[in-house]
Each structure stands twice: as structure tokens, then as C-alpha cells.
C-alpha positions, 0 to 999 in steps of 0.5 A, a space after each residue: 566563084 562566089 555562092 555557085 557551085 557547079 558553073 557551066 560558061 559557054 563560049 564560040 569559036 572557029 576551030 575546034 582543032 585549036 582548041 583541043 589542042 590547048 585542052 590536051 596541051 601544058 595549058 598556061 602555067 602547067 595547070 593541066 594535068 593528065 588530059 582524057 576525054 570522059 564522054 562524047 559522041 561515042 564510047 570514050 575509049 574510041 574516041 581518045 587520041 593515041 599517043 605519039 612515041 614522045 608522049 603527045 596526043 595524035 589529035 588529028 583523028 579526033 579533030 576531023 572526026 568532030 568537023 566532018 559534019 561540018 562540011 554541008 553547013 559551012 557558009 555564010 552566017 556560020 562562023 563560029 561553028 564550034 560550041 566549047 562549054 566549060 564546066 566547074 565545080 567550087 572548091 569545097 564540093 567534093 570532087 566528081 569521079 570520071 563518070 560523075 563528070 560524064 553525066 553532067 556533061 551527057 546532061 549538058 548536052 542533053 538539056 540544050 538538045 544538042 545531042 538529046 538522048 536516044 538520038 544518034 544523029 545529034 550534034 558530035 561532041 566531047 567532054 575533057 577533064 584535065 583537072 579535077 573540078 572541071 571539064 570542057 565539052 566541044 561540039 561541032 554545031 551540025 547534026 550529023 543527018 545535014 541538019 542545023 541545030 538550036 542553039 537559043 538561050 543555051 546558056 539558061 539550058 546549060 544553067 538548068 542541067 547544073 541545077 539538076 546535077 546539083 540536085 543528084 550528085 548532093 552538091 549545094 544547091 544554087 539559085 536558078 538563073 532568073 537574068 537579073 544579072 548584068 552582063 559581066 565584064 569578058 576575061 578580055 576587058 578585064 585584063 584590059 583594065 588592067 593593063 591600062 591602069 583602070 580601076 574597072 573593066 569599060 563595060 561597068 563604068 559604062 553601065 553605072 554612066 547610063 544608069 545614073 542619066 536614065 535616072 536623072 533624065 525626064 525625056 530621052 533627048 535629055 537621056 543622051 544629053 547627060 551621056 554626052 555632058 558626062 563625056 560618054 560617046 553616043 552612037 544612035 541607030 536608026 529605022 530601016 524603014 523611017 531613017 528619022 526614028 530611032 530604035 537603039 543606041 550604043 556608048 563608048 568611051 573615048 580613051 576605049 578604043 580597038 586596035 584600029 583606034 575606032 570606039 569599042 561600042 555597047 549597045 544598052 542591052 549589053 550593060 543591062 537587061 532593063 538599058 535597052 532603048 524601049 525599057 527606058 522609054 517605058 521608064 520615062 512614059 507618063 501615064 495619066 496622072 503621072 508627070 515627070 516632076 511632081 511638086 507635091 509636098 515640095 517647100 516654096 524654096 524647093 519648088 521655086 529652085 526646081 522651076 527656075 532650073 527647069 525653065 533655065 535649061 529649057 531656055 539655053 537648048 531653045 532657038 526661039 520661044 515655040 521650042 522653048 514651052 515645047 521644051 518646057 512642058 515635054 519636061 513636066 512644067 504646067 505653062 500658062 501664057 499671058 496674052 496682050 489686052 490690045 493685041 489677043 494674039 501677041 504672047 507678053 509673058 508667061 507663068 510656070 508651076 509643077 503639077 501637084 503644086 497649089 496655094 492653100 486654097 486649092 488653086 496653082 501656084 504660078 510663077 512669072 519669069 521674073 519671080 524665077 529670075 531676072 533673065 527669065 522673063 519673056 523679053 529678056 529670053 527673046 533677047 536672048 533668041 534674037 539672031 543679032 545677039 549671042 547672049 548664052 552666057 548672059 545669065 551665068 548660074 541662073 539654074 544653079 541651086 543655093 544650098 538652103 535650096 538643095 537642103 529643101 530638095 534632100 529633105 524632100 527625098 529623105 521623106 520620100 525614101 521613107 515613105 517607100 520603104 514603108 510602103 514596101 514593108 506593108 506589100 511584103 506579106 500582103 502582096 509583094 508583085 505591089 512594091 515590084 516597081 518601088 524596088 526598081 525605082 530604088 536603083 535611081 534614087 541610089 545611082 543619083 544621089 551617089 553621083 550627086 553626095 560624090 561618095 564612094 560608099 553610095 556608089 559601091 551601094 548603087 553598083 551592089 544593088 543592081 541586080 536587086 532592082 530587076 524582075 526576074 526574066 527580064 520583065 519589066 514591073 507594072 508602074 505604081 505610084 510609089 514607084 513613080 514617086 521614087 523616079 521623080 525624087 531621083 530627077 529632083 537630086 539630078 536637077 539639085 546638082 553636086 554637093 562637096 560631101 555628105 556631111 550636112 544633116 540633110 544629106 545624113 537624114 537622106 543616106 539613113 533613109 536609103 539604108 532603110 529603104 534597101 533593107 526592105 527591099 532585102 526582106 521583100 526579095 527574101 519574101 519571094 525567095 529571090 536569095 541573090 536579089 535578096 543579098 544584093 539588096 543586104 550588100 546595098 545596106 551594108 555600104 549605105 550603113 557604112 556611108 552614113 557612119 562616115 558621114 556621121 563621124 564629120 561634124 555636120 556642116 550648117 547652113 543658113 538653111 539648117 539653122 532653123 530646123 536643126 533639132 528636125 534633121 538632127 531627130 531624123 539622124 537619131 532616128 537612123 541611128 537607133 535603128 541602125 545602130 550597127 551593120 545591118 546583116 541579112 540574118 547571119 547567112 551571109 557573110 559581111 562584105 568587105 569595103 571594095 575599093 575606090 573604082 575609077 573606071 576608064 576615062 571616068 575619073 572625076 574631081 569636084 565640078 567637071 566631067 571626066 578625065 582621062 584615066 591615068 597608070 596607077 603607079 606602085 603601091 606601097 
């Protein structure tokens, strides 16, 4: 139950016969002991069933009395017409007398006005304790004066009547629900997984998937693009109204599948609150000012690997030239066309530069196509075009990076880590609602370079700090620059591509950044007295701590590139270790966390280089 103490889940159905039956019955293994109603409707002593001459309740009486009301709503649109609400105290709260149970459940149903109090005409209903830390309420959704009740957000309502329980019974007291949280895997795909030999339930592998391709992507098209590359099914949903619009999307993997073998589809609302279509589109908007790729502080190398990547990609999903610096400057790229002197309309050649990229005068630094790459030049990319010639795989690794350049890049985002956790530190007494966006964009950086680095550590970093990215309610944070900046570093990661481990000093030097950076995402949520936001960011620490102390414990890998600047990096992984010389702890109120294992996902598991294989059975431990 983790640091919750009384849980209120609520569930629908179609039949509370049924289900009275299971709750009066053995249960599964024997657990249910001494079953009685302790509230309902009406006075309980009523409302109990009687007993047969074995001993068994005579529930017909109770179920009929529940479904009565039922009778002048049944229909279309009401299908699940029962409401079962199961409510739990943790282990260490005492235990509730039946007239404590009573009140929270008369709280319950008061709070999510089911059946308010003083109103004898609201929903009927009853509350069944078989064990001693919990009972079940079940409802019949229909007053009994014909009308249809509300049941919107009754899972928040539900939330609210425990806290006040809580508050009046002397329980610990819990954080109220601010719908950070990402959507839990059900006991269904749980048990699912676990059959099929999975380390984790669909919808996690699904949401980290399309966490990690929001991050990466500058343009939706190339949102979905990564989903598919990484062996995601994409099903998009379209306007009513205008058949060419899309409004929503859904992902599925391919070896999830139901009963008739059809993909088991989630929409991105069902991962997340901030994965629906329209929050990531307001993810990848770019306001004045603002570009997808900013070459700002980038080295020549770096800025160079980045153009000739970005005007690669855009070549290979072009059909002709129009498309291709459409694509080109969709993507962020500033383009500039050089035109014939003999002919003003004929296009020769072309020049790309990122947006904040300039020589020391002040003045763009451009670059031709052919300072990129051979095959990039105009005439060599209209070869490519021409319907007579298939030459897609003319130029093989033009947008790969070298590894003097991918070092570039993670300099460049261990700098700009640093320079966020720094700014979020300065917000966190002056004004937090500043270095909102920062915190959220934090979750990119993470997901990215946890794909990218292939370390498990980074990713369990990556999933732990998911809830501590989010606003509270859903609400989406106003964009900042630093914000903005964090986006474009995870993009740059993205475009960086896969490494073989986290053992460089560029890699160590990036990793004791993030530890930094979500340590001062912990001190901002504790600040606004956020507490499970704050844990997940301290959690977050705790495995990038752990991450860079494995990174730390391989002699770091030089490369051509490390050489002449070894005694820089290696001053940032002293600085990391001065610093964090040992676990960060979120001021001993929490306890440290085990490393959770190795989780694969279905159909996710992944080796050096590819997409994603079929997950396999695990065999037996030894």
C-alpha cells in the first residue's frame, strides 16, 4: 500500500447479485471471514440476509431490493449500472470498529452525493466487511425517485471522504489525489504479464515508449515515426467533421493482443495525463523565439553532426526537393537557397544553419551540403529523387554520429543540466510556479538519455520520476526558456543516437548533472509541499546516484575526442563526486529505495542496435 493508509478503488459492473454473492462467499483462498453488512440504505439489521439451514446467506432478498430501482433506467448507455467501492486501511492503522466502518462508508457515499445525507431518495446501496481492514460498498446507480445519478470524478470524491475519515478517526494522514499519477496497470494485465513471462504489465512498456518519442520528437509526424521504428502499432483517430484531421491516437503492441487476436489499444490519455494528442502538441509548439533545435552554445563539430543528421533524415522521407526544406525547416533548420546568376528562378544549391548558431562577428554560420556530406549536395540529392534511380541506401551512415561528435553533444547537455538545476534552485524560495516547466521538461532529458546511455539504472531514474514531472490537476505549466532549453538538449540526445554504455567521461559528467537536476526538483516539490512528487523526484536521485557509481566503478573509455579536454570532464566527475559522495536521502523521512530489477516490457526487449523483440518465458530461477 505504500505511504496511503485508507484507499478507497472503485470499480463498475453489471450484476450486483454476483458480486454479493463473491463478498458473502469463502472468497479465493478462504480469506473471507464472518461477512455482515455494517451500513446501507437503510438500518443494517434489515437489510442482512438471513440464513439458510446450512448456514448460507439467502441473498435473493438483498440483491432484488438493490435492483429495484433499476428497472426505469435500464437501457441503452447503461450497462454497468452497479458501482462497488472497496475500501482498505494499511496494515499498521488500527483496526476500525463496525461503526467506524460505517461512517466512512456513509462519508463515501455522502461525499460523491450518491446518497447525500438527509435525502431518502438517493441511490440504494450497502457497505460489507468480511475482514478486518476493509469493506466493500455496492450501489445500484439509480435514485429511487426514477432519476439518474452523477457519477463524474467519483474517484477524487472517493479520495476526499478518506482524507476526512482520515482526519477524524486519527489515521495517518495522506496527500490528496492531485492526478499526477500515471494510470496503473489493472489486476488483469498485471496477471497477464505475468503469465506470458513479461517483466512488466503493456501499459508501462507503452507509456515509457511514447514518453521516450515525445521527447525525442520535434514534429508529430516524427512523434509517430519513432513509435513505429520502435515497433509500436499506431492507430490514429480522425475528425468527424474533417476526415484529414487528427484528433487522437492509440498504441498497441504487437504480441498484446485480446482473445480474438485483435491489438489491445491505449489511447495516450490512458498512459498519462500530459500523453494525450493536444498536451504533446503544445509540447512541440514553438512559440516566438523558441525553435525545436537551438545551436546556441553547441561546438562546431557538434553543430555540424546536428545539421548533416537533420538534413539526412529529411532527405531519406523526401520525394523531391519542395518537400525536402519543407521538411528541413518544419524541423527547426534555418535554410537558405542559392539561385542561378543565368537563370534567377533555377535553385543550384542550398545552405543550412541552426537557429542561434553565429561566427564570431555576429553573422550565421551556414553550411552547404557539401561541407555536411558528400551526398547531400543539391545534385547529389536530386539523383537521389529522380523516379529513374532507387538510391536509398546510396549513402549508407551519412546521419550517424562519430563518437568525438556524440561526446560534443553530451557535453552540451551535461551543461545544460547544470545550468537547469541552477535555475530551478534560484526559483525555489523566489518563485517555484518559474521552474514548473523545467521540472517537466526534466522527465525528456531523462527518458532520452536512458534510452540512448541503455542503462537500466537511467531508465528505473526515468520511470520513478514520472509523477514528479507533472503539475497538479492536470494542468499543463506555462513554457519557459529553461524549460524550452531542457526540450531541445533531449532532441539533441535523440538525434545523438545509442552509445555501448555510460562508461565515457562525457557520459559520467551528463549522468552527475541529472543527479543534480532531479535533486532540485525534490527540494522545489518539497517547497510546494508536493510530498509524493517530492519522493519520486528523491527516488529519481537515488537511481542516477546509483547509475553514476556504476558508471564510476569502469575505467572511463577515451576517445579521440576525450583526449584533449580529459582534465575538463574529468574535473566535472569530481565535481559529481564531491557533491554526491553518497545516496542522496530526501531528509531521512523516506526510506531508501531498493534497486527494482531489470523490467523488459512486452514485446520490448531490446539488444545493441535493433528495435524490439519478442518477449520470451522466463525460465526458473536459481
Amino acid at each position: 500500500m505504500g505511504v496511503r493508509r485508507v484507499i478507497g478503488k472503485v470499480l463498475r459492473g453489471t450484476d450486483a447479485r454476483r458480486l454479493l454473492y463473491y463478498l458473502y462467499g469463502p472468497g479465493k483462498a478462504n480469506e473471507h471471514t464472518d461477512p455482515h453488512l455494517v451500513a446501507g440504505f437503510a438500518d443494517p439489521a434489515e437489510l442482512e440476509p438471513e440464513r439458510r439451514p446450512g448456514g448460507a446467506p439467502d441473498l435473493r432478498r438483498l440483491a432484488g431490493l438493490l435492483a429495484q430501482p433499476l428497472a426505469a433506467l435500464a437501457g441503452l448507455g447503461y450497462d454497468k449500472p452497479v458501482w462497488h467501492c472497496s475500501v482498505r486501511a494499511a496494515p499498521e492503522d488500527r483496526v476500525l470498529s463496525d461503526a467506524e466502518w460505517a461512517q466512512v462508508a456513509a462519508g463515501i457515499m455522502h461525499r460523491t452525493g450518491l446518497a447525500p445525507e438527509g435525502d431518502d431518495l438517493g441511490v440504494r446501496w450497502v457497505a460489507v466487511r468480511h475482514a478486518a481492514d476493509h469493506v466493500h460498498i455496492v450501489a445500484t446507480l439509480a435514485r429511487q425517485d426514477g432519476g439518474r445519478p452523477k457519477v463524474w470524478n467519483d474517484f477524487y470524491r472517493v479520495r476526499e471522504a478518506c482524507q476526512e475519515a482520515e482526519r477524524r478517526l486519527g489515521l495517518r494522514r495522506t496527500a490528496p489525489a492531485d492526478r499526477t499519477a500515471a494510470r496503473r496497470a489493472t489486476r488483469a494485465e498485471t496477471e497477464r504479464a505475468a503469465r506470458r513471462g513479461w517483466g512488466e504489465p503493456a501499459r508501462a512498456a507503452l507509456r515509457r515508449e511514447v514518453c521516450t518519442a515525445a521527447a525525442g520528437a520535434a514534429t508529430e509526424q516524427e512523434f509517430f515515426a519513432r513509435l513505429r521504428q520502435a515497433g509500436v502499432q499506431v492507430r490514429l483517430r480522425h475528425s468527424v467533421t474533417n476526415p484529414g484531421e487528427v484528433t487522437g491516437y492509440a498504441v498497441g503492441l504487437p504480441q498484446h493482443t485480446a482473445r480474438d487476436g485483435g491489438v489491445i489499444w491505449y489511447g495516450g490519455g490512458k498512459l498519462a495525463p500530459d500523453l494525450t494528442l493536444p498536451k504533446l502538441r503544445t509540447r512541440w509548439a514553438s512559440p516566438a523565439g523558441h525553435y525545436p533545435v537551438d545551436g546556441t552554445g553547441l561546438s562546431a563539430p557538434a553543430a555540424r553532426a546536428v545539421l548533416r543528421s537533420m538534413v539526412a533524415r529529411a532527405a531519406e522521407h523526401s520525394p523531391d526537393e519542395t518537400s525536402f526544406f519543407a521538411r528541413l525547416r518544419e524541423s527547426g533548420v534555418l535554410v537558405r537557397l542559392r539561385f542561378s546568376e543565368l537563370d534567377p528562378g533555377q535553385v543550384t544549391g542550398y545552405s543550412v544553419t541552426l537557429p542561434g548558431r553565429t561566427r564570431p562577428d555576429g553573422a550565421p554560420a551556414w553550411y552547404g551540403g557539401g561541407r555536411l556530406a558528400a551526398g547531400l549536395t543539391l545534385p547529389r540529392l536530386r539523383e537521389r529523387w529522380s523516379p529513374a534511380r532507387n538510391s536509398s541506401a546510396e549513402h549508407p551512415g551519412t546521419s550517424r554520429f562519430t563518437a568525438p561528435e556524440r561526446d560534443a553533444i553530451y557535453a552540451h547537455a551535461s551543461r545544460q543540466a547544470a545550468a537547469a538545476a541552477e535555475h530551478i534552485r534560484r526559483c525555489v524560495h523566489g518563485d517555484p510556479a518559474a521552474a514548473a516547466d523545467a521540472a517537466w521538461a526534466t522527465a525528456d532529458t531523462l527518458h532520452v538519455a536512458a534510452r540512448a546511455l541503455q542503462s537500466r539504472e537511467l531508465r528505473c531514474a526515468a520511470d520513478a520520476y514520472d509523477r514528479a514531472a507533472r503539475a497538479p490537476h492536470g494542468r499543463l505549466p506555462r513554457r519557459s526558456r529553461a524549460g524550452d532549453q531542457l526540450r531541445r538538449t533531449a532532441r539533441l540526445i535523440a538525434l545523438a543516437g545509442q552509445v555501448t554504455g555510460d562508461g565515457t567521461l562525457t557520459a559520467i559528467a551528463l549522468i552527475a548533472n541529472l543527479v543534480a537536476l532531479a535533486a532540485a526538483v525534490a527540494e522545489l516539490r518539497q517547497a510546494q509541499q508536493h510530498a509524493v512528487q517530492s519522493a519520486a523526484a528523491h527516488a529519481a536521485a537515488r537511481h542516477l546516484h546509483a547509475a553514476m557509481t556504476h558508471a564510476r566503478s569502469h575505467p572511463p573509455r577515451l576517445t579521440q575526442a576525450h583526449a584533449p579536454r580529459r582534465s575538463r570532464a574529468s574535473s566535472a566527475a569530481d565535481t559529481a563526486r564531491r557533491d554526491f559522495p553518497m545516496p542522496p536521502r530526501p531528509g531521512g523521512s523516506l526510506p531508501a529505495q531498493k534497486g527494482q530489477p531489470a523490467q523488459t516490457g512486452p514485446g520490448l526487449r531490446r539488444h545493441r542496435g535493433q528495435g524490439p523483440l519478442p518477449a520470451q518465458r522466463a525460465g526458473p530461477s536459481r
